[in-house]
Structure formats: C-alpha cells, structure tokens
C-alpha positions in Angstrom: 0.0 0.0 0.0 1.3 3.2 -1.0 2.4 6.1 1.1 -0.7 8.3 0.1 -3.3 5.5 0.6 -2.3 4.8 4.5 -2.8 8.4 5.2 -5.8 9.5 7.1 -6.7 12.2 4.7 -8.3 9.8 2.0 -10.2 7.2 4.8 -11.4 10.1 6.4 -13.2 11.8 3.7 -14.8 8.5 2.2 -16.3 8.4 6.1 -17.9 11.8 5.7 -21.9 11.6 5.8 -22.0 13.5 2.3 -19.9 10.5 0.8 -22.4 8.0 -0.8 -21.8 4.4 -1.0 -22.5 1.9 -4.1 -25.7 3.7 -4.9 -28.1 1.6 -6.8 -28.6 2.6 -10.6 -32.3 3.9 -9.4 -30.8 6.0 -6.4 -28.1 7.6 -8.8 -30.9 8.6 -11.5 -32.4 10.7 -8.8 -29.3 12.2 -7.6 -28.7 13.0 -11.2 -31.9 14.6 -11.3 -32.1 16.1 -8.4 -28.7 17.7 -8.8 -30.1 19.3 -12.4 -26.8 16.8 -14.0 -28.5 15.6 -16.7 -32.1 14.9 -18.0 -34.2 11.7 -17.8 -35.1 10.8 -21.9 -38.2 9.5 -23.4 -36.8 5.9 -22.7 -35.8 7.0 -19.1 -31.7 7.0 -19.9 -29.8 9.8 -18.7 -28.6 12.7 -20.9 -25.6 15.0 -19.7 -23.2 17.0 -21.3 -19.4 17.5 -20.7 -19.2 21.5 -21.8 -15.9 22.0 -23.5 -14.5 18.5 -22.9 -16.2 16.5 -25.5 -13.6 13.9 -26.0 -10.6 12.5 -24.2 -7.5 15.0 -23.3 -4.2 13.5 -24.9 -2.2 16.3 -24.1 -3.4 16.4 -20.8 -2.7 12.9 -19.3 0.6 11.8 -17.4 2.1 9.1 -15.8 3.8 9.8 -12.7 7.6 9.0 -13.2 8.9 7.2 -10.4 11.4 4.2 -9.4 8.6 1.3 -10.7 7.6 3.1 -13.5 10.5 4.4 -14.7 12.4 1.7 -16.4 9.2 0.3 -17.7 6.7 3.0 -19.4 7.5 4.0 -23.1 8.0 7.5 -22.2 6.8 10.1 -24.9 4.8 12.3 -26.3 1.5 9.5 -25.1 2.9 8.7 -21.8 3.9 12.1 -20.2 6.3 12.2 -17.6 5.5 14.1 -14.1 7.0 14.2 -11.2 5.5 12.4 -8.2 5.8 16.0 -6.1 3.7 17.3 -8.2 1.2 14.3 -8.3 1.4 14.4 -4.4 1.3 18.4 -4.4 -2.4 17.8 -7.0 -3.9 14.9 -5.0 -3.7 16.9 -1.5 -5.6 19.7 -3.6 -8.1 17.7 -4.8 -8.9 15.8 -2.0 -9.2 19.4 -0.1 -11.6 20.5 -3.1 -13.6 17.4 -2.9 -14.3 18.1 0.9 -16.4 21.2 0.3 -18.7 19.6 -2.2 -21.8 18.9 -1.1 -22.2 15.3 -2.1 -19.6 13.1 -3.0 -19.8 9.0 -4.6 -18.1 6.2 -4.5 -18.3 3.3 -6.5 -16.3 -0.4 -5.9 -16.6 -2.9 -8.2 -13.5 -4.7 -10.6 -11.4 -4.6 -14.4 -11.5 -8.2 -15.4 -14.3 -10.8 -15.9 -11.7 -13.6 -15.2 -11.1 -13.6 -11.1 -7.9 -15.1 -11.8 -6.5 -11.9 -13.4 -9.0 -9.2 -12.0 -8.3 -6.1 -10.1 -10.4 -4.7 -7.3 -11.1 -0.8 -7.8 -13.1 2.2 -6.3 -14.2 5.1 -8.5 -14.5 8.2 -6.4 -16.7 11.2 -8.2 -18.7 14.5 -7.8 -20.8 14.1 -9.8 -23.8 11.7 -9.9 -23.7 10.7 -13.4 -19.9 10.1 -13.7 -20.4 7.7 -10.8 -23.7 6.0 -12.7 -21.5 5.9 -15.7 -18.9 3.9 -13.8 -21.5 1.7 -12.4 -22.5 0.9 -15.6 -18.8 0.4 -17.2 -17.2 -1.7 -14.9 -17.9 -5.2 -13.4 -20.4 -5.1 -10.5 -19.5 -7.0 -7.6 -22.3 -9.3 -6.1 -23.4 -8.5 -2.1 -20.3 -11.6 -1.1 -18.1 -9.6 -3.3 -19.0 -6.5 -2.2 -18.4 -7.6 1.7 -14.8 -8.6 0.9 -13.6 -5.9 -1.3 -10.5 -4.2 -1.5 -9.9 -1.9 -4.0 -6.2 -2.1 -5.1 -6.8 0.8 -7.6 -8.5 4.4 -6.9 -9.9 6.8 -9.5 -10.1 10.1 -8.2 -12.5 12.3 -10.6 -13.2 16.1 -9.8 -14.4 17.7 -12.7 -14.8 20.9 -11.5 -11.1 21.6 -10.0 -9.3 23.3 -12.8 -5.6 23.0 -12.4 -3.3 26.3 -12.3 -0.7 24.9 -15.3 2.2 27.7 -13.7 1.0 26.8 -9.9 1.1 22.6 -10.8 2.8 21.9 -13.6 0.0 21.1 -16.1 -0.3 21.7 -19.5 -4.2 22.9 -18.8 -6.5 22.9 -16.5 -7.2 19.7 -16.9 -5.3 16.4 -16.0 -5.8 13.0 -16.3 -2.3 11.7 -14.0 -1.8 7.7 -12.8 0.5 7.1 -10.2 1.6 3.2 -10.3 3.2 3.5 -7.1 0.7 5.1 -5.2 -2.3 2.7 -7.1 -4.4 6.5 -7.9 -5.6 8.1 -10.9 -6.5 11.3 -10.5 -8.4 13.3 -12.7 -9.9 16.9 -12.6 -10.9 20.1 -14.8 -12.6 17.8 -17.8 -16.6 16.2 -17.2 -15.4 13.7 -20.6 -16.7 10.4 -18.3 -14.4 8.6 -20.7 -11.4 9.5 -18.7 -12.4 7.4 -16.3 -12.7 4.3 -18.4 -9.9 4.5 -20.4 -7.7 5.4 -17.6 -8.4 2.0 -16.1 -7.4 0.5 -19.2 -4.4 2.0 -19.5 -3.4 0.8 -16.1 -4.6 -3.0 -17.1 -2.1 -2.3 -20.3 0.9 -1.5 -18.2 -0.3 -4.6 -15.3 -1.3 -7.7 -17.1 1.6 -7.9 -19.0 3.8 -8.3 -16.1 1.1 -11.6 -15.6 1.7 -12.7 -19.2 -1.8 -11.7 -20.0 -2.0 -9.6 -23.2 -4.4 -6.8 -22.9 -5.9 -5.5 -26.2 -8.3 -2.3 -27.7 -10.6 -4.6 -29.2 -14.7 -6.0 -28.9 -14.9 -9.6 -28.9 -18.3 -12.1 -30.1 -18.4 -15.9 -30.1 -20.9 -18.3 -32.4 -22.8 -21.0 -32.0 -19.7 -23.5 -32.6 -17.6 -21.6 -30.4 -15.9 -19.4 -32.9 -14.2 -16.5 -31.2 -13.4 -13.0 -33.0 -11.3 -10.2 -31.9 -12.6 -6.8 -33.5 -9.0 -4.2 -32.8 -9.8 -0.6 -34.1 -9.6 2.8 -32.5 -12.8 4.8 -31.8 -14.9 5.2 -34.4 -14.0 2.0 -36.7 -16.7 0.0 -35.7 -15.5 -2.2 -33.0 -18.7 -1.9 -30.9 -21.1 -1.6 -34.2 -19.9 -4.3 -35.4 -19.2 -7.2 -32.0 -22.9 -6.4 -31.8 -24.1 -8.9 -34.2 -27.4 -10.5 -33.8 -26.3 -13.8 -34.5 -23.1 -13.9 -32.3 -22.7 -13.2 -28.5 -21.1 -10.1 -27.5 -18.1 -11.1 -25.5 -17.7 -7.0 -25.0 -17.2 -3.8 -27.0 -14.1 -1.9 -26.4 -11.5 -4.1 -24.3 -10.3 -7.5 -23.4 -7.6 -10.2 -22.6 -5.8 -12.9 -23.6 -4.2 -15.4 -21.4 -3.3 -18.6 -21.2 -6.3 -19.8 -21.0 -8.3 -17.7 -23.5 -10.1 -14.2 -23.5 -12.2 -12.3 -21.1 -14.1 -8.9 -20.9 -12.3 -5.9 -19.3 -15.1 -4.3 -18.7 -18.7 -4.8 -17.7 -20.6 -2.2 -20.0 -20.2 -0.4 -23.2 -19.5 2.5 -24.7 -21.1 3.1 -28.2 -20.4 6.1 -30.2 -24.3 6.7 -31.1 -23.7 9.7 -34.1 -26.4 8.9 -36.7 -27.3 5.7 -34.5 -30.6 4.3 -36.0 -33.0 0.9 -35.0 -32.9 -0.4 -38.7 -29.0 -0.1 -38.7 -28.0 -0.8 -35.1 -30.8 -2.5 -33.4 -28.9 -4.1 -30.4 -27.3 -0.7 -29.4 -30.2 1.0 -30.1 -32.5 -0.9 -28.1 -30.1 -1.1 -25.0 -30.2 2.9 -24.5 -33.2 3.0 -21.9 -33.1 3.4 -17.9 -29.7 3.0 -16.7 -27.8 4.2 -19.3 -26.0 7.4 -20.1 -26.1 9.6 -23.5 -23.2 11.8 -23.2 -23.7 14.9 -25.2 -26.6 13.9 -27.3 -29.1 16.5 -28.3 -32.6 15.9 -27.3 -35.9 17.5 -28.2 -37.1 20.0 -25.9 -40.6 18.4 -25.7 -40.6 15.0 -26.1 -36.3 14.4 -24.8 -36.3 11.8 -28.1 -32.7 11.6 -28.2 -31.5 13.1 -31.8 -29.1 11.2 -32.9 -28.4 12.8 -36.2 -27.7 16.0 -34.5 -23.9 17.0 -34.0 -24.4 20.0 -32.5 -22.5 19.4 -29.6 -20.2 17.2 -30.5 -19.7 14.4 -33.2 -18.6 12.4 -30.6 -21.6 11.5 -29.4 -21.8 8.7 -26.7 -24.1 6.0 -24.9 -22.8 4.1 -21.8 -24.6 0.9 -20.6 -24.3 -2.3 -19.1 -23.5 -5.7 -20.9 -26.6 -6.9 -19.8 -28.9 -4.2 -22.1 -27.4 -6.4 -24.7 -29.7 -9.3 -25.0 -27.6 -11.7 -27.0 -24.1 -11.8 -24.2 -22.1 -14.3 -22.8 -21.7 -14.3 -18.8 -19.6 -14.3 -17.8 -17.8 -12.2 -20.4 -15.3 -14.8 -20.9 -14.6 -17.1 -23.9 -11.9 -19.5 -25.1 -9.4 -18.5 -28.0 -9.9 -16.6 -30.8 -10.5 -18.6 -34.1 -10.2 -15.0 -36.2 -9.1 -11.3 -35.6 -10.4 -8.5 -37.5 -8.3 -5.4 -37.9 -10.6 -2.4 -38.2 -9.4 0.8 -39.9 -11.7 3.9 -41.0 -9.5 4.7 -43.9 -10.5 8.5 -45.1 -8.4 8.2 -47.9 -10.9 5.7 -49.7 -7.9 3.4 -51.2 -7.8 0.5 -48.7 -9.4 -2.5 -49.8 -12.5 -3.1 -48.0 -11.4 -5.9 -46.9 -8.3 -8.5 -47.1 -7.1 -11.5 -45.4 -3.2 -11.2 -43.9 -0.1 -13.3 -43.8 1.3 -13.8 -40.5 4.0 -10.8 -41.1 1.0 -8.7 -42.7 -0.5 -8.8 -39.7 2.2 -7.9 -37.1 3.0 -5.4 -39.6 -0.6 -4.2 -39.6 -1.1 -4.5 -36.0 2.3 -2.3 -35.0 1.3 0.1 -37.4 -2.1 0.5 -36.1 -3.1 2.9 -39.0 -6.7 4.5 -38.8 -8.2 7.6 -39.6 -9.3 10.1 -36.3 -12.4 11.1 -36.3 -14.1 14.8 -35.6 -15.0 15.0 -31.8 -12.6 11.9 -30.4 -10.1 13.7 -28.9 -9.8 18.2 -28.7 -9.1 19.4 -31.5 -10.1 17.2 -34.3 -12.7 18.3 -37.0 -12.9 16.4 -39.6 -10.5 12.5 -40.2 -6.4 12.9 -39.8 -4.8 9.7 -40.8 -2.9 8.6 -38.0 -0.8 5.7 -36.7 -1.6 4.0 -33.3 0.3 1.3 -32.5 -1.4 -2.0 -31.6 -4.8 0.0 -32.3 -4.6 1.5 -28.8 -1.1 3.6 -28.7 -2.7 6.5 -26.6 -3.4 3.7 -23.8 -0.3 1.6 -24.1 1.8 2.6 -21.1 4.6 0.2 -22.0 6.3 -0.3 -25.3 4.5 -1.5 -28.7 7.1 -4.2 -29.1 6.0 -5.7 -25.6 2.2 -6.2 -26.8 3.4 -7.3 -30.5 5.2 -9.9 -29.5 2.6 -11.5 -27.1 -0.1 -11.0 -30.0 2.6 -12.6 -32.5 3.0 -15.3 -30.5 -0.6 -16.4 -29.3 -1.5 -16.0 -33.5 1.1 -18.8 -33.7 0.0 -20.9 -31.2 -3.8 -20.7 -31.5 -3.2 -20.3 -35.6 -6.1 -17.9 -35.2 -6.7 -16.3 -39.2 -6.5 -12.7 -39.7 -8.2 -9.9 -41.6 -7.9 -6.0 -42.4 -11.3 -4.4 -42.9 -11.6 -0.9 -44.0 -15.0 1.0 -42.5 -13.6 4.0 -43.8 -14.3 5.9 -47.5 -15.0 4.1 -50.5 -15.4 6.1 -54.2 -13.0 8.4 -53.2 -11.2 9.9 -49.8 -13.5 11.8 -46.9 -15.3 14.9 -49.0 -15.8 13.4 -52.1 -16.2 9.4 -51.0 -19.1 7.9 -49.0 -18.6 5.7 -45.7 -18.6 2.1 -46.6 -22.3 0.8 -46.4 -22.3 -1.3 -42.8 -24.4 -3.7 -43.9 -21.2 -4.9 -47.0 -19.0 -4.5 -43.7 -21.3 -6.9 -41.8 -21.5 -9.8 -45.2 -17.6 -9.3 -45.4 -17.1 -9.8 -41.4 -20.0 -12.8 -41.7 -18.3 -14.6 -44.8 -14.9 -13.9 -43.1 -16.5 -15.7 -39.6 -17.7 -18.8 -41.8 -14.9 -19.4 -43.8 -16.5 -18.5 -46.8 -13.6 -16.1 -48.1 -10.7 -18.9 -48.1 -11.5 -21.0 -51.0 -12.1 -17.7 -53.1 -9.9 -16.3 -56.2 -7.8 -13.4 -54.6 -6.4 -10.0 -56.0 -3.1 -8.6 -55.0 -3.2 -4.8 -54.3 -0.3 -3.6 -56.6 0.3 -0.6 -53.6 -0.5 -2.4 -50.8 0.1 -6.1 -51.7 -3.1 -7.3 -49.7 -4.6 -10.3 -50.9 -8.4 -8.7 -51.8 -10.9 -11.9 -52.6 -12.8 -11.0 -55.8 -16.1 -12.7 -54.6 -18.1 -12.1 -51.2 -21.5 -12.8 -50.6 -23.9 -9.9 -50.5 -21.3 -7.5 -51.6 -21.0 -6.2 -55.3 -17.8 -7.2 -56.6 -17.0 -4.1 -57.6 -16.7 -2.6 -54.0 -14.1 -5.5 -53.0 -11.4 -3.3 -55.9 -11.0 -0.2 -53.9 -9.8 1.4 -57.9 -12.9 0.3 -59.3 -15.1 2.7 -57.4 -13.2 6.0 -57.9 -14.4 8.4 -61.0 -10.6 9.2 -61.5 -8.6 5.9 -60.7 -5.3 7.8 -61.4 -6.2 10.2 -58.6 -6.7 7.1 -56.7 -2.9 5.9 -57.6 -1.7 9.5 -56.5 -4.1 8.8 -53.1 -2.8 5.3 -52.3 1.2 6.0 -53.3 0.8 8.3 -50.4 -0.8 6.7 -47.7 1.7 3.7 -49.0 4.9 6.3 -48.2 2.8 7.4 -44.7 2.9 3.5 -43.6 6.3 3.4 -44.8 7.8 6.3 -43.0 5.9 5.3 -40.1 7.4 1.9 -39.6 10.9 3.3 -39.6 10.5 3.8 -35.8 9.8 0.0 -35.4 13.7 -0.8 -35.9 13.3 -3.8 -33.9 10.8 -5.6 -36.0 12.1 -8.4 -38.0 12.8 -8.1 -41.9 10.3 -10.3 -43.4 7.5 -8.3 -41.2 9.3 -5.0 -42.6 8.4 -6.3 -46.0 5.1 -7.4 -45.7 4.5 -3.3 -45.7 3.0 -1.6 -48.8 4.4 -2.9 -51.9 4.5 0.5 -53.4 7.9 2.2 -52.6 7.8 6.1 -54.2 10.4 7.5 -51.8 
C-alpha cells in the first residue's frame, strides 16, 4: 500500500456523511436529477453534457515518473512524464476540493471478468452521473463480493477543480495523472466520463503484461460452434457496431484479454459512439439505451427528450454508456476461449484501402504495429474532420509500456492458436473523406459474416499492386466491384496518387519500429515512391 493510501486524509473523507456508497442505478438517477446533471429521456436514460471537454484530453494525461515506472513505461509524447511531487502536491488539492462539495460518490466494483486476473477498484466522483456511468462500465460486484472488497486501484474524478498549469505543472487545467506507485488516478478540470474508463485500461495495459496476459483495444463475439473473433480498431471504426451482431454473443465492446487460458471482458458495460445511430441499422445498441444508461452529449428534443441522434451540435462524438446486460444476446460471464479470427478495423479517409483483405502472418504484425486509422471529428480536442494517423497496436494513446511488448505476445498467441486474420476498411469508399461515401455497414457486416464462416478462403484473390493485400474477388452480399477499392473512384489515377501516399505514410511510419524483423518489414505496402 502506498504512502498516500495509509494516510488518514483519504479514509477520512470517504467516512464523511455527504460521501455515498454503491448507490443503486435507481438511487443515482435521482441524484442525477435532483442535482439538475443531466435529464431523464423518453426511454428513461440519462442525458448530460461535458461542456468544453467532449472527448478524451491526450495532451493532458501523465504518468507519474517514479522508481517502478520508470524503467518500464515507453516514455513520450503519449505517456507524459510528471514528477511524483507534483502528483502528491495535486492529489492533497483535490482531495481538499472534494471536501467542500456537497455530495460526494463512490463506486467499488473490478477490471477483469476472469477472477484469476481481476483487479479490485473504487471510482470516487462529484458528480452523480460520472459515478452512474462507472457503475454501468465496470464489473459489479455481487453482495459476497462487495463484503470482501478491497480496491487495489482508486480513480479520483473532480471535474470541477481546474488545475493552475504555472501553480502545478500542467499543461491545462485539466489532467488526467496515474501514479503506479501510489495505485491512484487522479483526474480533474474535464466532465469527458471517458477519462475514467480509459484510464483503467491504460493501467490494465501497463499490469497484465507483467502476468503474461496480453491486454488488447478490441470487442470480442463468439458463435454458435464456439468461434471466437477479436474486432481491434480505434474509436470510431466499428468495434462496438460491429461485435454487436445479432447472430453472435457479445463477449464485449471496447476491451479484453488474452491469457493462457483464452479471453475475457475488461469491462462490464459499453461504450457506443451513437452519431447517426438508428433501430434499422444498429438495433442491439439502439435498443439497449433505456433506464440505466448514459447519452453523453446527445441533443434531445425540448418536448418530447427523443434523443437526436443525427444532430452534432455538440459534438460528433456523441456517446451512450450501458451495461453488458442491455445487450440481450451476451455471454456471462464475459469470458470465452481463443480466438478462431481477428479483425483489424481501420476507417481509412483516404478511400484506397481494400474493403477488406485477409493477412499473412507478417502482414499482420505489420498491420497491428502500425495500427493505421483515420481520427475522427470530436474523439479527442481538437479534431474536425478524419487525420490519418498511426496507433500502435490499435490502442497507442493507452499503451503505457512499449508496442514491441504487446506485439510480441499477440505474435506469439496468433502462432499458437493459428487464429486467421483480416484488415477491414470501414472507412471511405469512391473516393477519400469529402468526395467518398462511408462504406455501407451492412457490405462490412457480409464481409465480417463470410470472413466468420470461412466462406472467403477458397475464393480467387487479388493482390493490391500498392499495398500487396490479398483482396478476394467474390463475397456474398457485396458487389464485386466494391471489394477493388480502384474500381469505385471516378478518377482511378487520382486514386494511384491517393494510395502512393498513404503507401509512403505506412512506410515512414514503420521506420521507428527498428526492432521488428525483416520479413514483417516487407510485408508493408508494396509501393515504394520515396
């Protein structure tokens, strides 16, 4: 137990009579209500917005540099250096802030659906619908559970302490700050309740490894044989869309495991980007938004608080939090045996990936280290319309140790498990983002579904002259036509000049992965122009 947790300062706060317990979901609605948070919908879910924070705070999150960190984080640009002064210096302040509020809430529950791997936290927050949103994200301990927990991780959430960046050495008023050594996340100045769940993640990416567990950015679904599939993306490729497939059981949407002895959920809720969401297109996520979830920054109508899911008014980032269990088609636990097939998601903005191809072995460590996607408006500050980008292992902004570490895990358990792998592009199709159209999800879904069922490995293949991906020519319910990625542009030499540069962006980008061996090195774009 770390220095800051045996002090009296934290125990005695939690003991106040404004500190609330493990609320039940109904008993934080009316807190939420009560406290003018958020507003109840016509299906009785939550609405709240986050003001200016509409997306996670890159720039604003460090890990605390100290003697067990140090010679293990990947220190950068993504993991942020602070001192652990200063950490201390910030959590005395907060917990001083959090004193004076009038109501404060607690949440204990655990990461990991496996119990063999699981870690035993306690979500502190000021507001009521950040704690209702962690009730609904992480796994809920039964009454036993409950009696005998001790949380070995703390998130600390005040949302409305704004940091002085000259007074606490900041970069904003916000921070987002996780201190291995003293087991706390602290987080203040930003409402984004995503913070809180992907902070916990990044702390499962920098512990399970040292268990030989391999944590992964990815939703998970199992068939009626058994069949596991990993779906890896960042936000806004599809991952959740897509794991929620009516004739598969949602493992979970965002993040899991593997160890020895197969997968398991992170988490025990979702977290569903909802822009343009619609009950023809999406009817599993769609239906799960009633009483009990959160919308986070959706627009509602004044009269009737119909959520408005077209509207991006706000935010494109539009969000809806529930539990596994609004999901009617789930496995519990959220645990499941290997995977038989991982799916690489990427929302290429570009429109020159194929829409989808299956990978060799060195394809797909190459793939997976170079993580490439496009961002999307609204996912983090800043962004307003896609930026290609590059995140290793499709999670770099959570991966507190280096890509190599998780690559060489994933390599290894695609080896053992000789588990078949796929790159599906969600992205553009008929030209990049502005003149293109977003891949119709229901081709994604007969791609993903032929994939599943083996129908694609017997089929006559195309190589990608810039990519050298093996496309198949023929996929049932999809026009052949859409599989060629050259066929459906207007101009298809303004498609060459599109895909000879995203082929020199991969290319560039790989030069930092030294360490990767040469046959992975060439199983990069085939197209060389620099």
């Amino acid at each position: 137990m770390s220095a800051i947790n045996q002090m009296s300062e934290l125990n005695l706060l939690l003991a106040q009579d404004h500190v609330h317990h493990q609320l039940s979901v109904p008993q934080l609605v009316e807190r939420v209500l009560d406290r003018n948070e958020g507003t109840l919908t016509n299906k009785g879910a939550i609405q709240a917005t986050t003001g200016a924070y509409t997306g996670r705070s890159p720039n604003d999150k460090f890990i605390v540099k100290d003697d067990q960190s140090n010679q293990l984080v990947n220190w950068g640009k993504v993991n942020q250096p602070i001192d652990d002064k200063v950490f201390v210096n910030l959590y005395h302040k907060v917990l001083d802030h959090l004193k004076n509020r009038n109501d404060l809430f607690v949440f204990k529950g655990y990461a990991g659906a496996d119990e063999k791997f699981r870690l035993p936290i306690q979500v502190i927050n000021e507001f009521a619908w950040h704690n209702l949103f962690a009730h609904q994200m992480f796994i809920r301990p039964d009454a036993d559970e409950e009696k005998n927990h001790e949380a070995e991780f703390t998130v600390i959430s005040a949302p409305t302490f704004k940091a002085d960046p000259e007074v606490d050495g900041t970069n904003s008023e916000a921070f987002i700050m996780i201190s291995f050594k003293h087991r706390v996340v602290l987080i203040g100045g930003t409402e984004y309740a995503g913070e809180i769940k992907k902070s916990i993640f990044s702390v499962m990416n920098y512990l399970l490894p040292q268990k030989d567990v391999l944590p992964m950015h990815c939703s998970a679904n199992i068939g009626k044989e058994g069949d596991v599939a990993l779906f890896f993306g960042l936000s806004g490729t599809g991952k959740t869309t897509l794991s929620a497939d009516p004739h598969r059981k949602l493992i979970g949407d965002d993040e899991h495991a593997w160890s020895n002895y197969g997968i398991f959920n992170i988490e025990g809720g979702c977290y569903a980007k909802c822009i343009n969401l619609s009950q023809d297109k999406e009817p599993q996520i769609f239906n799960a938004i009633h009483f009990g979830s959160v919308l986070e920054n959706v627009a509602l109508d004044s009269g009737s608080h119909t959520p408005d899911y077209d509207d991006v008014s706000l935010t494109e980032n539009t969000r809806a939090a529930y539990p596994i269990h609004h999901i009617d088609n789930i496995v519990e636990p959220s645990i499941a045996g290997h995977p038989h097939a991982i799916i690489f998601l990427t929302a290429d903005a570009t429109g020159v990936l194929p829409p989808i191809s299956k990978l060799t072995k060195e394809q797909a460590m190459y793939h997976f280290l170079s993580g490439y996607t496009s961002k999307l408006a609204g996912t983090e500050r800043g962004i307003t319309e896609p930026q290609a980008t590059f995140s290793a292992c499709f999670g770099s902004p959570f991966l507190p140790l280096p890509p190599s570490t998780y690559a060489e895990m994933l390599g290894e358990k695609i080896e053992q498990f000789n588990a078949d792998v796929y790159l599906v592009n969600t992205g553009w199709t008929g030209g990049r983002y502005g003149k293109g159209s977003r891949m119709k999800l229901s081709y994604t879904r007969s791609m993903i579904h032929a994939a599943l069922e083996g129908e694609l490995n017997s089929v006559e293949t195309y190589t990608d002259p810039f990519f050298g991906l093996n496309i198949p020519m023929h996929c049932p319910g999809v026009p052949d036509e859409v599989l060629i990625p050259r066929k459906t542009w207007d101009d298809p030499e303004e498609y060459d000049r599109n895909a000879q540069e995203l082929a020199d962006k991969f290319h560039e980008n790989f030069k930092k992965f030294s360490y990767a061996t040469e046959e992975i090195k060439q199983a990069g774009p085939s197209y060389h122009g620099k």
